[in-house]
C-alpha positions in Angstrom: -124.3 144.3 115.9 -121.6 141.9 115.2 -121.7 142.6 111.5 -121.9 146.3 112.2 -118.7 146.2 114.0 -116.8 144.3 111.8 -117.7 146.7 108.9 -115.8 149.0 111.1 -112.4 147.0 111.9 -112.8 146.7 107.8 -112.9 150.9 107.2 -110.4 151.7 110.2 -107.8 149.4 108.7 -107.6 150.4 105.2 -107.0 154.4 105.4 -104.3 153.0 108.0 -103.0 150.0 105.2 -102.9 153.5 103.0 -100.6 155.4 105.3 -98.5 153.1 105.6 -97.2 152.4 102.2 -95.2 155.3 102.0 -91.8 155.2 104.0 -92.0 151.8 105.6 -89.2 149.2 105.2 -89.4 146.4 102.8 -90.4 143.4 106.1 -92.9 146.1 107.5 -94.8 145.9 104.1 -94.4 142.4 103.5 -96.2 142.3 107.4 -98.9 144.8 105.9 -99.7 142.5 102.7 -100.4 139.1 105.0 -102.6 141.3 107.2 -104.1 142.4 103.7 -104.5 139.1 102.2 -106.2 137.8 105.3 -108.4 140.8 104.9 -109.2 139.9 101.8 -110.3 136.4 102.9 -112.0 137.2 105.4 -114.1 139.7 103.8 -115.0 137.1 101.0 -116.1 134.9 103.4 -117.8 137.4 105.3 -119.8 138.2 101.9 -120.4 134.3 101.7 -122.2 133.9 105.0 -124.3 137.3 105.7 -127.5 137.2 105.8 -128.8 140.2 105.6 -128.1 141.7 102.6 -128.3 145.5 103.6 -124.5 144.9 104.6 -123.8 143.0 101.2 -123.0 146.6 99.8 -120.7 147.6 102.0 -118.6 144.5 102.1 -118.2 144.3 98.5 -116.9 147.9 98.8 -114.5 146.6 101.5 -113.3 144.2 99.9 -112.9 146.1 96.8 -110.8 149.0 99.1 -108.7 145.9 100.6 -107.9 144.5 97.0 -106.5 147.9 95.6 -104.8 148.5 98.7 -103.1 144.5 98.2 -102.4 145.7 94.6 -100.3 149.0 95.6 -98.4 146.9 98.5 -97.3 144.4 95.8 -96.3 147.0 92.7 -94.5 149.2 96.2 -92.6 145.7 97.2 -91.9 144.8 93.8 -90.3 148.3 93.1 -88.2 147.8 96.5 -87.0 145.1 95.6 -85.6 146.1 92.8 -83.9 149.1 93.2 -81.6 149.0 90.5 -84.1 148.1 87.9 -86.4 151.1 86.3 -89.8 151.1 87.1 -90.3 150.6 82.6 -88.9 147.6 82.8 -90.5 145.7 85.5 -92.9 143.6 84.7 -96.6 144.2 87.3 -98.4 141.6 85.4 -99.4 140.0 89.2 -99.6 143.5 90.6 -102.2 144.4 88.4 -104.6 141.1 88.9 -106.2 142.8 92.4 -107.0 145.7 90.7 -108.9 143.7 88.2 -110.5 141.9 90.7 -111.6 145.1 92.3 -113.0 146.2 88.9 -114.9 143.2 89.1 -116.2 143.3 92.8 -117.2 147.5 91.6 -119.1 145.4 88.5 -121.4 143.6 90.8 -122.1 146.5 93.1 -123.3 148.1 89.8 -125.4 145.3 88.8 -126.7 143.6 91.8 -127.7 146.9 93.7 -129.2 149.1 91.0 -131.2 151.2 93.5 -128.2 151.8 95.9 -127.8 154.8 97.2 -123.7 154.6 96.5 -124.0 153.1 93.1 -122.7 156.3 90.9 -119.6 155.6 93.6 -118.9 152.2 92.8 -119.0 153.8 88.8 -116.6 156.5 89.9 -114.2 153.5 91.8 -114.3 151.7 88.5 -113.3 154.2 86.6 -110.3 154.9 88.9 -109.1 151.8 88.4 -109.8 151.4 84.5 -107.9 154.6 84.5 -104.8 153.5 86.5 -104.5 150.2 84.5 -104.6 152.0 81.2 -107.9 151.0 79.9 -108.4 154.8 78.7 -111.7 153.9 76.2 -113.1 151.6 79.2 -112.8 154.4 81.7 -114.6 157.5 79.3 -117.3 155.5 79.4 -117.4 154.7 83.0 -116.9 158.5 84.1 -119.6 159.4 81.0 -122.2 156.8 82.6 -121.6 158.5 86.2 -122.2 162.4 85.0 -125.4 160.9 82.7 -127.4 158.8 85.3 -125.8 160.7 88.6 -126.2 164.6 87.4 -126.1 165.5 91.0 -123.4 163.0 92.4 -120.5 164.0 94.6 -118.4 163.0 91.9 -119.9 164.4 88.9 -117.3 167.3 89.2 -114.6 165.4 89.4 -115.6 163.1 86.5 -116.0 166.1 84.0 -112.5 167.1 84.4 -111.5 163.9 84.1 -113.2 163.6 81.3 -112.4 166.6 79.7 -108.4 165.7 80.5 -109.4 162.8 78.0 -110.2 164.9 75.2 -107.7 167.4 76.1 -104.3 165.1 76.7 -105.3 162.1 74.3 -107.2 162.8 71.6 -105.8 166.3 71.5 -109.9 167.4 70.7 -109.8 171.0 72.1 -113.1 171.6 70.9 -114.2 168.7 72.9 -112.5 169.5 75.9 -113.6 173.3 76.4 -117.4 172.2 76.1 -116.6 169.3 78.8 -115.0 171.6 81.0 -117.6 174.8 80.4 -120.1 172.5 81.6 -119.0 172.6 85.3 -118.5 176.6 85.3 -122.8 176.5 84.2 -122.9 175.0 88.1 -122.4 176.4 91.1 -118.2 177.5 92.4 -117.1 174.4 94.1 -113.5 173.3 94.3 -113.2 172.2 91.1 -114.3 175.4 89.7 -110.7 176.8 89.9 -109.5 174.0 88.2 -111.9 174.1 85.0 -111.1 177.5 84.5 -107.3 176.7 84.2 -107.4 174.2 82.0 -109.6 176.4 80.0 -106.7 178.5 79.8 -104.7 175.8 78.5 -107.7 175.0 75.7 -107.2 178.7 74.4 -103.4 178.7 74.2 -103.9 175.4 72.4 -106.6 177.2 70.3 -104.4 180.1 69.9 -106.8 182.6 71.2 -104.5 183.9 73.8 -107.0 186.9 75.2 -109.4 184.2 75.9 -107.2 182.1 77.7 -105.4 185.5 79.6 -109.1 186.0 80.7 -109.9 182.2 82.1 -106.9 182.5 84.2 -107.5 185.7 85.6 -111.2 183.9 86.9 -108.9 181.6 88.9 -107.3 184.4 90.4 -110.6 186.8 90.8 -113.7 185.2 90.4 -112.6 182.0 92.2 -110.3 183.2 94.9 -113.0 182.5 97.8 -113.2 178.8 96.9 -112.5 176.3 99.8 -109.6 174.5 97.8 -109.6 172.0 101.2 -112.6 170.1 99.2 -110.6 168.5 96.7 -109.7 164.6 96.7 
């Protein structure tokens, strides 16, 4: 009961750690990041001690939420305290070492729990974070190891236009792109729907088969127009 309650405290505090970021003072954050760091402690410790390893799961994923959340705290103080300075020029060398260490804690979730029920999202966290650091190559394969062994996962969508981004924004590969994105229209309208369809659109221009395209966006505006939009992250 004790253990089950704690898990709690963990998952109340960090959507609250997240709200918070945003138009706080510069002391109120530097407050927030302590109460993070002990967090962060704690939950290792916590991880150290349990003994029943049903919970093991869920404290790896808190402490992987608390270490992100410790890593956007520093890079928000960092950029506070400068003000001056532009973001290109500060160096988030230390900002970016919790993230890695959440990549890490997502790592062992993979590995040690291969049967767990939330494993494709501990993929879909790593891949977040591979994506935010930069580590583009890293990150296709994480979202392509989610949609192969999770074809059903609540983030399966979502990983195909992420994918599909890839192909479109860095390795300019339309080809590549429209088959990634057609692959979600072959499913069932869901609020990402609307979304493939757009970028589509964007495929054709790029493609230069402009009726095509006209025709993809019209399906945002009639074929799609009854999606619940309220769905997406």
């Amino acid at each position: 009961m004790r253990m089950r309650i704690y898990l709690l405290a963990l998952f109340f505090i960090a959507p609250l750690a997240r709200a918070q970021v945003q138009g706080i003072s510069l002391e109120q954050m530097r407050r927030d990041l302590i109460k993070l760091d002990k967090s962060v402690d704690e939950t290792k410790e916590k991880i150290k001690k349990v003994k029943d390893a049903q919970f093991l799961p869920d404290l790896y994923f808190a402490l992987g939420e608390f270490l992100v959340e410790k890593s956007r705290y520093m890079y928000a103080i960092k950029v506070a305290e400068n003000p001056k300075t532009p973001i290109e020029e500060l160096d988030f060398t230390a900002e970016k070492r919790p993230k890695l260490e959440a990549i890490q804690v997502y790592e062992t979730i993979i590995d040690k729990f291969p049967k767990l029920e939330e494993r494709d999202k501990a993929i879909f966290y790593r891949a977040h974070e591979l994506r935010e650091l930069g580590r583009l190559e890293d990150m296709l394969r994480a979202y392509i190891q989610l949609t192969n062994e999770y074809p059903n996962s609540i983030y399966w969508t979502e990983s195909q236009i992420i994918i599909g981004d890839y192909f479109f924004e860095e390795k300019k590969d339309m080809d590549l792109a429209l088959e990634v994105y057609q692959k979600i229209l072959k499913r069932p309208p869901g609020p990402f729907t609307p979304l493939a369809n757009y970028k589509i659109g964007w495929v054709y221009i790029n493609k230069s088969k402009f009726l095509e395209s006209l025709l993809s966006f019209e399906r945002v505006l009639t074929q799609n127009q009854d999606v619940d939009l309220s769905k997406l992250p």
